[in-house]
PANU-573897 format. One record per residue (C-alpha): x, y, z; residue in three letters. Coordinates in steps of 0.02 Angstrom, whole numbers, padded with zeros to 5 digits, always signed. Layout:
% residues N
XYZALA
...
% end
This chain:
% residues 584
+00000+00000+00000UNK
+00085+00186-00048UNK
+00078+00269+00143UNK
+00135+00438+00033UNK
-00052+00458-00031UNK
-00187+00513+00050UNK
-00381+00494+00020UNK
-00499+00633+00074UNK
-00619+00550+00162UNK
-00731+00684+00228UNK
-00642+00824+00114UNK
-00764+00912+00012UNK
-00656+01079-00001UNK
-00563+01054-00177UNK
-00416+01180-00117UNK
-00363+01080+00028UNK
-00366+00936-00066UNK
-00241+00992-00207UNK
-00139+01126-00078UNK
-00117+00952+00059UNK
-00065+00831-00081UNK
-00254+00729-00070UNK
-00282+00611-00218UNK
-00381+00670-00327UNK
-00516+00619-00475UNK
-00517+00746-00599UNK
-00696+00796-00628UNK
-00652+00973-00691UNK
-00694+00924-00881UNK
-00890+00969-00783UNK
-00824+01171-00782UNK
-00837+01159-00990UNK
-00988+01038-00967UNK
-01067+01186-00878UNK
-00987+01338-01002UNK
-01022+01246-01157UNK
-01178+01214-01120UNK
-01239+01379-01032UNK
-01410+01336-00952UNK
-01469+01491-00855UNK
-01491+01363-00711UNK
-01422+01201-00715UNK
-01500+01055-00601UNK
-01373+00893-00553UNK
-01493+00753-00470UNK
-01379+00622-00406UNK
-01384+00501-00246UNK
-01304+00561-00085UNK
-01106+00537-00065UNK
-01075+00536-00253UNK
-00958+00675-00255UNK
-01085+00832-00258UNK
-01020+00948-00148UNK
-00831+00928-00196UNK
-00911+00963-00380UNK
-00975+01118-00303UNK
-00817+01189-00197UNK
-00721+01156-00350UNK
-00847+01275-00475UNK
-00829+01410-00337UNK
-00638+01383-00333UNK
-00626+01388-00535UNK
-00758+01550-00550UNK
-00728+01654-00399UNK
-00613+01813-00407UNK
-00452+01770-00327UNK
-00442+01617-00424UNK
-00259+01531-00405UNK
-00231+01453-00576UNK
-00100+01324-00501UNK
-00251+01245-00413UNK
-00306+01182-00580UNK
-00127+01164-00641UNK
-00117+00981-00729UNK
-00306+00953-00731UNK
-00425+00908-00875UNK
-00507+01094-00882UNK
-00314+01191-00891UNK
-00310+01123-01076UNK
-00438+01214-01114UNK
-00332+01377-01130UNK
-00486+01477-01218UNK
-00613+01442-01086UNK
-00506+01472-00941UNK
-00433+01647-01005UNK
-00619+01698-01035UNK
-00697+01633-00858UNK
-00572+01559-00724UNK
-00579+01688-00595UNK
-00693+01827-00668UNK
-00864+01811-00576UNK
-00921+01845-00414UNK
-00997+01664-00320UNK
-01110+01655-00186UNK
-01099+01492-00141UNK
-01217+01379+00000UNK
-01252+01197+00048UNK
-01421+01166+00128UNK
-01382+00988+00194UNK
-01384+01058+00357UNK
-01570+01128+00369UNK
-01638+00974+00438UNK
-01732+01047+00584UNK
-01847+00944+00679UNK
-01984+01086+00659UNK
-02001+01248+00556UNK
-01912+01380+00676UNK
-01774+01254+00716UNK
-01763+01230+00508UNK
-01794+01452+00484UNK
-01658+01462+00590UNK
-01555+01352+00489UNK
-01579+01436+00336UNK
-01557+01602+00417UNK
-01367+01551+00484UNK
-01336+01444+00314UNK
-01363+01618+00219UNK
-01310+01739+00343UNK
-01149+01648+00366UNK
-01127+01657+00148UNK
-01144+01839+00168UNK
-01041+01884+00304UNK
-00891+01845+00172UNK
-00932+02002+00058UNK
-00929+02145+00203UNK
-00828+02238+00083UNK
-01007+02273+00018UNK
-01005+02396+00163UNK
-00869+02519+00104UNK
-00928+02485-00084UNK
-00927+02631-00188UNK
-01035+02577-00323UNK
-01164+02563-00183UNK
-01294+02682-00094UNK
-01336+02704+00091UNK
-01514+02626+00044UNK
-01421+02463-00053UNK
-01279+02447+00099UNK
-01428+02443+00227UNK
-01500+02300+00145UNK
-01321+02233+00159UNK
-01347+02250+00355UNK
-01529+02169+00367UNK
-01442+02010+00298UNK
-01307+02002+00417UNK
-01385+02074+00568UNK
-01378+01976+00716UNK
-01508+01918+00854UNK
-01495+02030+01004UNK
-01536+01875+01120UNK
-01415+01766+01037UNK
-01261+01818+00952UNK
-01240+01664+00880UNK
-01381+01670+00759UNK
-01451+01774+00614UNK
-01609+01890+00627UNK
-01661+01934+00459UNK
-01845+01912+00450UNK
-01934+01774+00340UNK
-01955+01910+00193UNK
-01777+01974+00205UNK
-01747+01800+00196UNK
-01829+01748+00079UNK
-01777+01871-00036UNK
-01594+01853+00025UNK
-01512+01766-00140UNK
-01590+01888-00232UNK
-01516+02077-00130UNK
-01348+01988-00117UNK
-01343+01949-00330UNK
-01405+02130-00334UNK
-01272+02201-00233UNK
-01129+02100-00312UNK
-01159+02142-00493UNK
-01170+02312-00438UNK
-00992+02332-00335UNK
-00907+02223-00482UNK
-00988+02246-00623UNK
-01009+02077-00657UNK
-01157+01947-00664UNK
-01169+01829-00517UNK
-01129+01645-00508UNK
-01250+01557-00373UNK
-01194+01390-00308UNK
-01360+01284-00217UNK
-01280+01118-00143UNK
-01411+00990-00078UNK
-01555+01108-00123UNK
-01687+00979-00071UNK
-01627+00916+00118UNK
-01756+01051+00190UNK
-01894+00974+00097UNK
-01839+00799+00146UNK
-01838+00853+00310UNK
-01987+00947+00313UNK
-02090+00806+00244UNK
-02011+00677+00374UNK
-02062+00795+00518UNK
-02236+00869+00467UNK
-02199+01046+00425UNK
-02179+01028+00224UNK
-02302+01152+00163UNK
-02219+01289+00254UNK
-02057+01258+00214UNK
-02099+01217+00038UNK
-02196+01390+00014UNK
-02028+01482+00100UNK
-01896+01390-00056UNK
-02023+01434-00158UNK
-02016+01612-00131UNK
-01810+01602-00092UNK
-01793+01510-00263UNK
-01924+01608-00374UNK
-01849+01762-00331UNK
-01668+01706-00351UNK
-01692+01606-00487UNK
-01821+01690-00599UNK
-01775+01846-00707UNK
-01642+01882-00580UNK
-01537+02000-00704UNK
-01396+01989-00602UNK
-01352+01816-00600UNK
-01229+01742-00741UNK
-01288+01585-00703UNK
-01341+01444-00562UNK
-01279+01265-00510UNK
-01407+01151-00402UNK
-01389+01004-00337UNK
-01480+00877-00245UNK
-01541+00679-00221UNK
-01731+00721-00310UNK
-01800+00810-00467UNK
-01916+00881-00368UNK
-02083+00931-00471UNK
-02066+01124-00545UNK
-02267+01154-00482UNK
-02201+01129-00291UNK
-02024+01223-00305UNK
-01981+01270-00483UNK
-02105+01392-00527UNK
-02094+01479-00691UNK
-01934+01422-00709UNK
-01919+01403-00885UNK
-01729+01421-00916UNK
-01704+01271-00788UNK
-01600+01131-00861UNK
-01590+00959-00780UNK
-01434+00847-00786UNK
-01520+00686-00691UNK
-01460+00503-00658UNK
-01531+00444-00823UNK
-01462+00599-00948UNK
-01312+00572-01048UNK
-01251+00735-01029UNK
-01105+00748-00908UNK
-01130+00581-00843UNK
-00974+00541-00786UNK
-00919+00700-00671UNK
-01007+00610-00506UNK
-00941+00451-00458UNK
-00778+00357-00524UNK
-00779+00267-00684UNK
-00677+00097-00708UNK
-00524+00166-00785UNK
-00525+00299-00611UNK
-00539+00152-00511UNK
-00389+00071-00585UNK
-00307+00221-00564UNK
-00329+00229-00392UNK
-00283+00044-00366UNK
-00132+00073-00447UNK
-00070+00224-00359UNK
-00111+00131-00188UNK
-00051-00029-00248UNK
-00211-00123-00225UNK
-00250-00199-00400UNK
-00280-00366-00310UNK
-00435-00306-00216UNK
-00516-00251-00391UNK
-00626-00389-00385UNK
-00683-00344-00216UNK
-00720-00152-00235UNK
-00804-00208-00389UNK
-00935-00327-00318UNK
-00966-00225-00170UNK
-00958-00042-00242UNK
-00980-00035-00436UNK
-01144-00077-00523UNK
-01226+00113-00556UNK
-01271+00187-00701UNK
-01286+00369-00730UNK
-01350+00397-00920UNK
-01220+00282-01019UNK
-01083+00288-00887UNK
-01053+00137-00777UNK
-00995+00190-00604UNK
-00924+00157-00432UNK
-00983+00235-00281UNK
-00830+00361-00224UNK
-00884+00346-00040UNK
-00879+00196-00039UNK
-00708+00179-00133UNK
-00602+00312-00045UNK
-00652+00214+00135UNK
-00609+00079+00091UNK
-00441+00101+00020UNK
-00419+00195+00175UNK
-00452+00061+00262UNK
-00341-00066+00166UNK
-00212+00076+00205UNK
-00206-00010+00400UNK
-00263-00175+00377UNK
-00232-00236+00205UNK
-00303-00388+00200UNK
-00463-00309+00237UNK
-00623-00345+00190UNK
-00736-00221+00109UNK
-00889-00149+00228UNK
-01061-00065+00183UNK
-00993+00120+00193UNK
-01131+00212+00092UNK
-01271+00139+00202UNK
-01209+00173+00353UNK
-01208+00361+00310UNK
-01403+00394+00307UNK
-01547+00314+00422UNK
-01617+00216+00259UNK
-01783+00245+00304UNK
-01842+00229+00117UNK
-01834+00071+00142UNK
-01906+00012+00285UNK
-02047+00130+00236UNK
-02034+00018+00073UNK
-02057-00159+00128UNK
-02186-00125+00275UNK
-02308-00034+00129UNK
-02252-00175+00020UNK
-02413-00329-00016UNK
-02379-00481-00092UNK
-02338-00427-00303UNK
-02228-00307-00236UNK
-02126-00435-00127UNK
-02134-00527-00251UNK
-02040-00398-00377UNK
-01915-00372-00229UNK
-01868-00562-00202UNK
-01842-00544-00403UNK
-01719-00407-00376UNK
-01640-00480-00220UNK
-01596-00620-00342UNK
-01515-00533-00452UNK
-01651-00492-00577UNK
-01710-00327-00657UNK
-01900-00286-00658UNK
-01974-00157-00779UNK
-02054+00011-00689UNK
-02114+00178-00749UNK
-01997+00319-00673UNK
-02067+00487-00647UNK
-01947+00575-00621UNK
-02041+00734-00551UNK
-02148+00721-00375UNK
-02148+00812-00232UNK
-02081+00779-00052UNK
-02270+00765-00011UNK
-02308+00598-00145UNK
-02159+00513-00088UNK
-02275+00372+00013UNK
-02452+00396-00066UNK
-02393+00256-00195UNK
-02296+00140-00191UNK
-02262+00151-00385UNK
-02178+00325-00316UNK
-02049+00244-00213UNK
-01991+00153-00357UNK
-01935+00325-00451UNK
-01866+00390-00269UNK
-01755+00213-00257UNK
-01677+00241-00413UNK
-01629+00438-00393UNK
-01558+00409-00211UNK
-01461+00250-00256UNK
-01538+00121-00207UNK
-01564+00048-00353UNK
-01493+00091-00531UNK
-01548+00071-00713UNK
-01507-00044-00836UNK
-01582+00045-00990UNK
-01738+00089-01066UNK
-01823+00086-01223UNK
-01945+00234-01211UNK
-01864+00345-01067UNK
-02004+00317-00944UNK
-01979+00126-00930UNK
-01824+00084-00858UNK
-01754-00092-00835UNK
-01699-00071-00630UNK
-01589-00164-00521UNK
-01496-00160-00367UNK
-01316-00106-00401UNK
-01218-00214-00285UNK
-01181-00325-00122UNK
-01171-00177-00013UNK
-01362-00125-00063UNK
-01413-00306-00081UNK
-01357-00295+00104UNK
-01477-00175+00155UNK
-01596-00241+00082UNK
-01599-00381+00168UNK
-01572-00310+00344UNK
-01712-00214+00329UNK
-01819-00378+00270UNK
-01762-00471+00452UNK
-01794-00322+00543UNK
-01961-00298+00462UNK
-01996-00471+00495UNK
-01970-00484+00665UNK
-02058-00342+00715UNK
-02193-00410+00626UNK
-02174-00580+00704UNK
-02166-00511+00879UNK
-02344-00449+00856UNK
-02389-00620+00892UNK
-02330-00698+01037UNK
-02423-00847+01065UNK
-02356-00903+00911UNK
-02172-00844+00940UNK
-02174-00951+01097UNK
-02266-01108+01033UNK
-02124-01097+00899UNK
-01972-01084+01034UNK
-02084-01219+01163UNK
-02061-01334+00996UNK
-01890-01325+00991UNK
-01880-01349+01187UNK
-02001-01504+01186UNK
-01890-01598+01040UNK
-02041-01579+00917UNK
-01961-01561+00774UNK
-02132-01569+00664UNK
-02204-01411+00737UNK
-02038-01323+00719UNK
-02036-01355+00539UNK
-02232-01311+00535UNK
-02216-01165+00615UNK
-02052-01086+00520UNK
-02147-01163+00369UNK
-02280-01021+00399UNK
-02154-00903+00452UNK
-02055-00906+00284UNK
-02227-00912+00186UNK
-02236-00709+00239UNK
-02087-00661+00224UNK
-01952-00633+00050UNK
-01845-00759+00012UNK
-01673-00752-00046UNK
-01617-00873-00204UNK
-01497-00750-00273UNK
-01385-00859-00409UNK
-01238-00721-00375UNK
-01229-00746-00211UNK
-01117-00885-00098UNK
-01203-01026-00035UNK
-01155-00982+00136UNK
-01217-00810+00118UNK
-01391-00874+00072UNK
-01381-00987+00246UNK
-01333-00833+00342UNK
-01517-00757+00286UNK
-01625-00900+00342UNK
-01493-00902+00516UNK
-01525-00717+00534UNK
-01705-00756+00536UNK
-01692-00921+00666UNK
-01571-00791+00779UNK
-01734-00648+00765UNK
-01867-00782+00813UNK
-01768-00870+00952UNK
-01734-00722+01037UNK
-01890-00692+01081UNK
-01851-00806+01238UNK
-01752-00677+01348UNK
-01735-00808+01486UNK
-01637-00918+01352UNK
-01450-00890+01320UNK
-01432-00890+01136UNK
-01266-00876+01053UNK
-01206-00869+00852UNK
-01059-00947+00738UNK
-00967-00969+00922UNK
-00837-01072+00922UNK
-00860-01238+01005UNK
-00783-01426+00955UNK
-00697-01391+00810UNK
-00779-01265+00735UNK
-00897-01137+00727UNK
-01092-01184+00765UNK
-01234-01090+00685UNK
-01311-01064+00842UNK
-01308-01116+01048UNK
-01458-01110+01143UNK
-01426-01143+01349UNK
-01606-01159+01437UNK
-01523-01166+01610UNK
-01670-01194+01708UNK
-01714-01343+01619UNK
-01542-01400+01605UNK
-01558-01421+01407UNK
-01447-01353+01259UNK
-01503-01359+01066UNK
-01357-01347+00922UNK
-01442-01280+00763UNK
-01361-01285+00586UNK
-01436-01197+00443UNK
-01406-01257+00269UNK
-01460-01204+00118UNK
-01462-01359-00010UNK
-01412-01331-00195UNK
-01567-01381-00283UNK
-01455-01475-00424UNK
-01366-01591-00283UNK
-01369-01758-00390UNK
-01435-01934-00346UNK
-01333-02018-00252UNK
-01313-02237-00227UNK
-01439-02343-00344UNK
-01546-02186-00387UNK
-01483-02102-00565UNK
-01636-02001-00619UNK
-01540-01836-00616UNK
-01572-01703-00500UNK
-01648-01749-00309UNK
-01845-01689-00283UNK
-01855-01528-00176UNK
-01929-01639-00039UNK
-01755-01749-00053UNK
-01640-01599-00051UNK
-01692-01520+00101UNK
-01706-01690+00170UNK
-01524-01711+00115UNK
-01457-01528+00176UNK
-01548-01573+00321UNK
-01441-01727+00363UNK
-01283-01659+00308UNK
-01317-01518+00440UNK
-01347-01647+00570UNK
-01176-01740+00516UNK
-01092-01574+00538UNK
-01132-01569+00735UNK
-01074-01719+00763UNK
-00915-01719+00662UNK
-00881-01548+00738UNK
-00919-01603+00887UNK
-01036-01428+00928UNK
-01126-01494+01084UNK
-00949-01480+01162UNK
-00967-01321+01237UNK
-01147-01357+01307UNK
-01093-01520+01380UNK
-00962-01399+01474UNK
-01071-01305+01546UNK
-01151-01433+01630UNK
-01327-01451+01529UNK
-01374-01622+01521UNK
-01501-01619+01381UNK
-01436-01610+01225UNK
-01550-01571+01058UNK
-01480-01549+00895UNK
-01560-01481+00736UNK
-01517-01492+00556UNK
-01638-01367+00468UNK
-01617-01357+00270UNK
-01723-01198+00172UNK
-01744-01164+00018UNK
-01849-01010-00050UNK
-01996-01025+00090UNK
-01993-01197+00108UNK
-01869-01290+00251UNK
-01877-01467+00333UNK
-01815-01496+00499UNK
-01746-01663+00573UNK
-01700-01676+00752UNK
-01558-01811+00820UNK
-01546-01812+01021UNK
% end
């Protein structure tokens, strides 16, 4: 691993990165994206953690008077000598990131807003001493900076100075310089996201509005603007009017590859921190998106882990992305979900595509009246990408990769066992089964259990990896019992059992081992007719499991600690079907 480089995980200011020797994926070739193709305002929808923000810091860095040309020095944009005498450093940028209005309630969120802009302003107090400016023009100035007499700390500009904030400070620019304004709007949506999740959307939708209308629309000060954000969010709730608005989303062509890291970046990077041999790795776990016609890795994800592989190199890779947000798309998802649409999930669990109209304009507000709507919202926030379509409203979608296969099926355990706690009788007949050695109501009773929930067949995934589902589901069920001591994959004989259970009060211990039989295993002995029955395999997996206790010798440990009953259980699934056999 090169120790000499250095990923910036967390780093979304572009000049640290180049002054402090950061790596680096050149995305500037965006700047003649953007100049080329001169939309008056310029939309980029793309999931979170794809690289948005650095996008952003680095357009302010390339526009902004005071411009240091060795910044860009060796970068795709400094060969474009025309373009950069004409526009690098020669426009004044007001530049803001609303990912941090995410109030709980509207005053908490105005308040956000309020410092979020206030703090934006505070960097042009030149405006003050400005002699292209009036008294009347440098006291709006002062509204938009003054401060709350109760609280230092925060902004008091009231909601119509506010709203038309954007607006004075483009105004005030182009007059001191001369010069049409650049606006910068990172994560433009977060409010709304917020405001929808806590119950206050219609008031914070009617305060963009305003902010955005009057920034946005026949603002005759402003060169032009840069938004970006997760949704496309309908132009009747926020967009207004705004007829000069020009959307770059996850399914254009147009600059498709400035967020997230194509192939050839990626084997740049594993090059320059000598990792080619985990390729394979960052590729099953991290690639898999499509953006228009670009195939692309998730740079989150990619930058941690090489970090990572920076300390322990024989590291494994880990579900980076997912652990960033509280994914409750999902679980939203599954609990709304009936039986076609679990159905269409298993499908893409497996590794299948299903066919769904995207519409790729809603507001916050239709997010969960359909569940056709969550299908457009999984593909713009990442959850799932595209695989083409042949009308551009039909898109072939799938999930990208084993980190968001991964999440998908954590939420499906969790969702089941909430749902199975709702029934307790039946949660403790099931564990009294396993107790009493009755090995027929066990396998009656998870029987019914699988029957409602999604299975897990996927063809790309490990064997073992489709046991650890149906395990994860025994673990959620058994646990149930709080008086029981239940332990997984601990070590005990000579290897690693699926699961201990010590009833101490009844002096008993049950080994379980989960397998999941390949529904191909041949005929075995006197019997050639090809491939077993499903009835036979499970029967098979279940006595394979069964050999595996004893040849490990798993009731070891439970013999140790002094329990004198001893149940063990092989328990084959497959799909929603299992068979359980039962060997004292």
């Amino acid at each position: 691993m090169n120790t000499t480089a250095r990923m910036p995980i967390g780093i979304e200011n572009f000049e640290d990165i180049r002054r402090r020797g950061f790596y680096y994926v050149d995305k500037t070739a965006l700047i003649k994206d953007l100049l080329e193709g001169w939309g008056g305002i310029n939309l980029f929808t793309r999931p979170r953690r794809f690289g948005k923000s650095l996008n952003m810091n680095m357009l302010k860095c390339f526009f902004e008077y005071g411009c240091d040309p060795q910044l860009f020095a060796g970068l795709a944009i400094s060969g474009e000598t025309q373009l950069c005498a004409e526009h690098m450093g020669k426009y004044p940028v007001i530049s803001i990131t609303l990912k941090d209005v995410n109030g709980n309630d509207y005053q908490t969120a105005l308040g956000m807003l309020r410092t979020t802009i206030g703090k934006e302003t505070m960097r042009f107090q030149f405006l003050l001493d400005s002699d292209a400016l009036t008294a009347r023009e440098k006291s709006s100035y002062e509204k938009l900076v003054s401060i709350d007499t109760t609280n230092d700390q925060f902004f008091s500009m009231s909601r119509e100075v506010l709203a038309s904030s954007l607006l004075t400070l483009c105004e005030l620019l182009y007059k001191h310089y001369g010069q049409k304004v650049i606006l910068l709007i990172d994560e433009y949506d977060v409010p709304l996201d917020k405001a929808q999740h806590f119950g206050y959307y219609d008031e914070m939708a009617g305060l963009i509005r305003s902010l955005f209308s009057q920034a946005l629309k026949s603002n005759n000060s402003l060169a032009f603007a840069v938004l970006t954000g997760c949704l496309r969010v309908s132009k009747e709730s926020i967009f207004t009017g705004l007829n000069n608005l020009k959307v770059y989303s996850i399914t254009d062509t147009q600059s498709d590859e400035r967020f997230g890291f194509t192939h050839s970046e990626i084997q740049g990077i594993a090059e320059r921190f000598e990792c080619t041999d985990k390729l394979y790795l960052i590729r099953e776990w991290y690639d898999g998106y499509r953006f228009g016609n670009a195939e692309v890795y998730c740079p989150w994800d990619v930058i941690n882990y090489i970090c990572l592989l920076r300390w322990e190199p024989d590291a494994l890779p880990r579900p980076f992305w997912i652990n960033t947000s509280g994914n409750d798309i999902i679980r939203n998802f599954v609990q709304m979900a009936k039986a076609g649409t679990r159905k269409e999930l298993e499908r893409l669990i497996d590794g299948e595509t299903i066919s769904k109209k995207i519409n790729q304009e809603l507001t916050y507000r239709d997010l969960y009246t359909s569940i056709d709507n969550l299908w457009s919202i999984f593909l713009a926030t990442g959850y799932l990408t595209q695989r083409g379509s042949e009308d551009g409203e039909t898109y072939q979608l799938a999930i990208p990769n084993r980190e968001i296969r991964k999440i998908f099926i954590d939420q499906i355990l969790e969702w089941f066992q909430q749902e199975a706690r709702k029934d307790a009788t039946t949660l403790d007949a099931f564990c009294d089964a396993f107790a009493n050695g009755d090995a027929e109501a066990v396998e009656r009773l998870f029987n019914a259990y699988l029957s409602r929930t999604i299975s897990i067949r996927d063809t790309n995934v490990r064997k073992n990896r489709k046991e650890n589902f149906y395990h994860g589901i025994l673990l959620g069920l058994l646990s149930h019992r709080e008086d029981w001591y239940i332990r997984s994959n601990v070590e005990s004989g000579d290897g690693y059992s699926d699961i201990l259970v010590e009833i101490e009060e009844k002096s008993i211990g049950i080994v379980i081992e989960v397998k999941y039989p390949d529904s191909s295993i041949k005929s075995q002995g006197n019997l050639s007719q090809g491939d077993l029955s499903p009835y036979d395999t499970l029967e098979k997996g279940c006595k394979d499991a069964l050999g595996q206790i004893d040849t490990k010798s798993y009731e070891e440990k439970l013999r140790r600690d002094g329990l004198e009953i001893i149940l063990k259980y092989g328990i084959a699934c497959n799909r929603k079907k299992c068979r359980v056999m039962l060997k004292k």
